[in-house]
N, C-alpha and C positions, 0 to 999 in steps of 0.2 A: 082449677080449684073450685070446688062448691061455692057458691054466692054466701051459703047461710052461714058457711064456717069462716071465721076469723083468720085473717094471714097475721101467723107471728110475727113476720119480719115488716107490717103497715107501720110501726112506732118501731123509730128510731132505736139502738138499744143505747142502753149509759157508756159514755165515751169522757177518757179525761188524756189530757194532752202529757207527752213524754211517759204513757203506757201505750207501746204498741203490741206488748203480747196478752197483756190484759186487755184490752178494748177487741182483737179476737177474739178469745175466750169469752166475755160479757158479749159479743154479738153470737158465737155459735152456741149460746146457751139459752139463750132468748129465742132462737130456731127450735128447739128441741124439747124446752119448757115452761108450763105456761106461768105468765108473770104473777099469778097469785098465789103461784108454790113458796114462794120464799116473803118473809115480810121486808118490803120496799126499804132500800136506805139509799141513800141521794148517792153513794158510793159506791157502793157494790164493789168492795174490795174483793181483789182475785189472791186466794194464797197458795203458793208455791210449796212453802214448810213451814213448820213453827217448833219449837223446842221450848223451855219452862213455859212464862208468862209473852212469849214472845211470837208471833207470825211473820214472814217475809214473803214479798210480792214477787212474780216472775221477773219481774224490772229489781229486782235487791233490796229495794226499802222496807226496812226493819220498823214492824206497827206494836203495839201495847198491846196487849188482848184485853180489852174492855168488855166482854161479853158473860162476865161474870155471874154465874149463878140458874141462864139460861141453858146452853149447855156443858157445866161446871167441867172443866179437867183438874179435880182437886190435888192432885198430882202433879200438875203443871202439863205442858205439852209435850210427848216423849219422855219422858223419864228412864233413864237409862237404865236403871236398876231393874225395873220393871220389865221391862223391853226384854233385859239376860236373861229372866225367868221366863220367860215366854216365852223362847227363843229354845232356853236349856231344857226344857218341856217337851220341846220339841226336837229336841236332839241336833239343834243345828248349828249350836258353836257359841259364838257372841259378839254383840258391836264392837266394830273396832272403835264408836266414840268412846273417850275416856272419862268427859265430864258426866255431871250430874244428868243434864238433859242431852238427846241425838236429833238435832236436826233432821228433821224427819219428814214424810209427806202428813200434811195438816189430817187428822181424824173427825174433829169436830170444828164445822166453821160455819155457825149462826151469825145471818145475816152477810154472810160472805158466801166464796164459793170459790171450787178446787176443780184444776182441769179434768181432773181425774172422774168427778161427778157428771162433766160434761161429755168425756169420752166413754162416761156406761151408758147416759142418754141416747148419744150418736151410734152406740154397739146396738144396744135394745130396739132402735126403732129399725136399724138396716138389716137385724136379722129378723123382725116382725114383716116389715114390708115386702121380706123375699117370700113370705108363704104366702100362700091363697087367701085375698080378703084381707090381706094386710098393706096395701096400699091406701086406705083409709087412715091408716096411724099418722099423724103429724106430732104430737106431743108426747112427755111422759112425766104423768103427775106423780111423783113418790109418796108413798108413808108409812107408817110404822107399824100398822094393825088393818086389820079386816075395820076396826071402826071405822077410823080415821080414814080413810078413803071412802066409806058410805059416806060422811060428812064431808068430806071435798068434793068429793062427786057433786 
């Protein structure tokens, strides 16, 4: 590895005890992106799914969503009605959930993170690396516009 470049994996990643599929997940995403992508929380909760006001961890523990307002699910999370219109748009049938909200994979998780984020990280960099000139890749910074990556940059 280059001297001048950073090794992701020289700091520790956040580890808490009786999470072993989250302390994977927070260590292979720590590999993959760089720690000033997300704003720091001493937790760095991993979610699995979430449905209304609710998120659940790979390990089953059921969290509050306190993330209110940053990125808002005014709706709650999965909303089932919502979902059937989507779905019936799409010509594809409907949730077999019955209630109001479907446990679902998490969409929006500010200040958290979803394996799912981490498994595009690990696809994008494996198919970058395999071309020409892409062994240089080690990280991948996300965002939402041509700005906001000038500015991260």
């Amino acid at each position: 590895m280059n001297a001048n470049i950073p090794n992701p994996a020289a700091t520790p990643a956040i580890q808490h005890p009786g999470e072993s599929t989250s302390n994977e997940i927070r260590r292979r995403l720590q590999a993959v992106e760089p720690k000033a992508l997300r704003t720091f929380t001493p937790s760095l909760a991993v979610l699995a799914k979430s449905a209304g006001s609710y998120h659940w961890t790979p390990e089953g523990r059921k969290l509050a969503d306190f993330s209110s307002g940053v990125l808002v699910a005014n709706l709650g999370h999965n909303p089932t009605r919502w979902w059937n219109r989507v779905i019936q748009y799409m010509g594809l049938g409907a949730l077999k959930e019955a209630g109001e909200y479907a446990e679902a994979v998490t969409l929006t998780a500010y200040n958290a993170v979803t394996e799912l984020e981490v498994q595009a990280c690990e696809r994008l960099l494996a198919n970058l690396k395999a071309q020409p000139g892409g062994g240089r890749m080690q990280q991948v910074l996300w965002s939402a516009s041509g700005s906001e990556a000038i500015q991260k940059a």
